[in-house]
Structure formats: C-alpha cells, structure tokens
N, C-alpha and C positions, 0 to 999 in steps of 0.2 A: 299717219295717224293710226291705222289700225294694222296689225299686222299678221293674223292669219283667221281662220275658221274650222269649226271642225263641226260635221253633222255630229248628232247623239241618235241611233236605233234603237229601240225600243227591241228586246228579246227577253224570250221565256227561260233559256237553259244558257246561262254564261261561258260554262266547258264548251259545250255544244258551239256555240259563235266563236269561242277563238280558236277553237279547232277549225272551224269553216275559213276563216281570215286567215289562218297559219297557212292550208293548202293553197289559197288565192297567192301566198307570195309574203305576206304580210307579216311583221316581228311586230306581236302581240303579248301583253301583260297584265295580268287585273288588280287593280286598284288593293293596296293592300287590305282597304277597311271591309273587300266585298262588297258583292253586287254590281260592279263597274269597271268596264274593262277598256283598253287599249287596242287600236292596230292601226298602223305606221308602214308608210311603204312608200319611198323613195319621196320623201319631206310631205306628203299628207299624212291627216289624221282621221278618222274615224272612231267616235266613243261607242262604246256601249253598254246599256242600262238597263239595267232586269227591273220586268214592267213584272207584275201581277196578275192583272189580266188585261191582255190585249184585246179589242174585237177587231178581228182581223180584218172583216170589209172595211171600217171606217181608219183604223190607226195604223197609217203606210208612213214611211221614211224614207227620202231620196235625198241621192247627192249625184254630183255629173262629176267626172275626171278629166279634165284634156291630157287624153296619152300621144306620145310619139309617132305612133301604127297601131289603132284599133285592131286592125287585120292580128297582128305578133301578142295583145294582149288578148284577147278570143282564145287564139290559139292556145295560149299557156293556161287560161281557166280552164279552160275546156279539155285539156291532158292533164289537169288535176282533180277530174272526173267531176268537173258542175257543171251544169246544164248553164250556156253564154247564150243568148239571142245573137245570132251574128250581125257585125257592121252591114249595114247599107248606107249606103251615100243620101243625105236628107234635101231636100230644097234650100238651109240656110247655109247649104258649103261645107256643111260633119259629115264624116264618114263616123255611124253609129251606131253604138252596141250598147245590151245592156245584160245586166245579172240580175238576178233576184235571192235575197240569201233565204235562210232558214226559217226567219219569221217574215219575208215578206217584203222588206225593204231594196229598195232599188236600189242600182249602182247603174247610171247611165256612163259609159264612155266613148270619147270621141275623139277623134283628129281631122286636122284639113281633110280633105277629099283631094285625090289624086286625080291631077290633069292629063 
C-alpha cells in the first residue's frame, strides 16, 4: 500500500543545502519553480524547503538511515570536511551516528552492531 517516504527540512539558503548534500554524496536538483530542492542517494530521498524564518531552538528536522557500515559512512562525511558525531553501538543493537546539516536538522545513521 504505501511505497516510499521522504522527510522535507526546513533551510534558509537553498544553494547553500545542496551544496551541503552534494559533498555528503548526494545527486541533488531544485525544483524548477524554486524554493525546493532535491537530494537522492542510493534510493533515498530527502526534500528541501526554503522556510523564512526558522526558530532554530524550536524548528528541528530529522530522519534515520539504515547504512551497510555506519563506521565507512562517518568516514566518508567526515573526508568531505563535515563535522559526523561518530557511530557508537547503542543498547537497541545500532551502531550510531549522526550529522547535523546547515540549518540544524538531523541525519541519524545506523547499522547492526558488530558481534
């Protein structure tokens, strides 16, 4: 019945974000009408929507990932010079990491944890 999802983030400077999501990996596009953009990386979606004004402590945006190797994705954000919180192995059996972009919103990712 239903067949995909895609979070929408909330950002101030559209360039600004798919420039961020291009270095993460991501083949990224904006919406021809403006204001709304694209990024796509190995069959996820992530939109993004030029807010106005955000207030940054209250308007946060998160999605979770299940990657392959948290440890190999870390690593690759983090050689495309953004700051990754590294994986740690959690109490529900993720090994977890997360990013945080430009305006704020999360990107938690995760994989099994290794035995």
């Amino acid at each position: 019945m239903f067949k995909r999802v895609a979070p929408i983030f909330p950002v101030r400077d559209l360039d600004a974000s798919l420039a961020h999501y291009r270095r993460l990996g991501f083949a990224t596009r904006e919406y021809e009408g403006g204001g709304y953009g694209f990024a796509t990386l190995d069959g996820i979606e992530i939109h993004l929507g030029i807010v106005t004004e955000v207030d940054q402590p209250t308007t946060k945006s998160s999605a979770y990932i299940w990657v392959e190797d948290a440890d190999e994705v870390a690593k690759a954000w983090h050689a495309a010079g953004v700051e990754v919180h590294p994986p740690e192995d959690t109490e529900w059996g993720q090994h977890e990491g997360a990013l945080v972009d430009l305006d704020g919103n999360v990107i938690r990712f995760g994989s099994p944890m290794r035995r």
